[in-house]
C-alpha positions in Angstrom: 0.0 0.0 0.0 1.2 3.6 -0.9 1.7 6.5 1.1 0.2 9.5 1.1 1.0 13.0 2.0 -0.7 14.6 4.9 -1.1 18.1 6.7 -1.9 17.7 10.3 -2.3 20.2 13.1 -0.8 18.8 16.6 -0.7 20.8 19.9 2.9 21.8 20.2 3.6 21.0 23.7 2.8 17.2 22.9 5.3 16.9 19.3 7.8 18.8 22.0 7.5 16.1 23.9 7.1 13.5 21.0 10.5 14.3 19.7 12.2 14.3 23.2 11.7 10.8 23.5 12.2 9.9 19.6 9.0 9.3 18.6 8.5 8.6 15.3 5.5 10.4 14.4 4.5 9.1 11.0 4.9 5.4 12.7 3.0 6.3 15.8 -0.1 8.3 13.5 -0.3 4.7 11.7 -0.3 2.5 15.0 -2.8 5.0 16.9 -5.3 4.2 13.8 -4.5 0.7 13.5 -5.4 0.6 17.3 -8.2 2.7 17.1 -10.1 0.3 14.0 -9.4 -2.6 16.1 -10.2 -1.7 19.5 -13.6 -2.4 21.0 -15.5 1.5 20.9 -15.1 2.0 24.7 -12.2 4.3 24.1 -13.9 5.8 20.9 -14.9 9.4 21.8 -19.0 8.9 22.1 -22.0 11.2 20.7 -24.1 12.8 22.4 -26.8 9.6 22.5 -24.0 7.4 23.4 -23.2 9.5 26.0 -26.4 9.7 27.7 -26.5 6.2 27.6 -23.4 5.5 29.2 -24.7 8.1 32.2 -27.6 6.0 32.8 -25.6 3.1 33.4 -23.3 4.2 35.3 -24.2 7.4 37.3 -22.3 6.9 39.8 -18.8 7.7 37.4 -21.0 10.5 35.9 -22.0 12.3 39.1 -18.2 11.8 39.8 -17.1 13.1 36.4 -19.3 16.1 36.7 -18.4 17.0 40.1 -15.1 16.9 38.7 -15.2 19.0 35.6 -17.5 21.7 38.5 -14.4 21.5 40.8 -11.8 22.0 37.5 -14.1 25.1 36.3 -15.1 26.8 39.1 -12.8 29.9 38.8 -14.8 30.1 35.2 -18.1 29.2 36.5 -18.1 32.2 39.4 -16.7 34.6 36.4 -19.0 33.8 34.1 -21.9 34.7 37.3 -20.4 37.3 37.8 -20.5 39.1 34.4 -24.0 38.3 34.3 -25.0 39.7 37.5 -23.0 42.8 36.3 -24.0 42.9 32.3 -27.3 40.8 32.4 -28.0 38.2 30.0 -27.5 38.7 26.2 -30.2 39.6 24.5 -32.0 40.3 27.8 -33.2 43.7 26.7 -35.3 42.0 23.5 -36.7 39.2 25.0 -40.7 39.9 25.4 -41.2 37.3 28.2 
């Protein structure tokens, strides 16, 4: 099977460390999909169905992941109050309810 060329964006921080440790990247792009057709799709980044799915089964993780992600994002969350409680909501002045 023939090659073919291929532009690819990668965060810079992770080829920094890529080439650090000799990675060969056109090697490790080929193995990641290799692994990725073969593997079973719990690894697979889900949809949004998929997701909810997975929540129901599991809550427990989800509450856990969710508390999480609050915990990670707070510093956002309490800005993002705050410029509402200063600006309002957008759009606020057109809404007629």
């Amino acid at each position: 099977m023939g090659k073919v060329e291929l532009h690819l964006e990668i965060d810079a921080e992770l080829l920094a460390q890529a080439n650090e440790k000799g990675v060969v990247l056109d090697a490790a792009l080929e193995a990641g999909i290799r692994a990725a057709l073969t593997s079973d799709s719990s690894d697979a980044p889900i949809g949004i169905v998929a997701a909810v799915a997975h929540q129901r089964l599991r809550p427990a993780e989800a509450e856990a992941a969710a508390k999480r992600w609050a915990e990670e994002n707070v510093e956002a969350i309490e800005a993002y109050r705050r410029r509402i409680d200063e600006r309002g909501m957008f759009g606020e002045d057109l809404r007629r309810w």
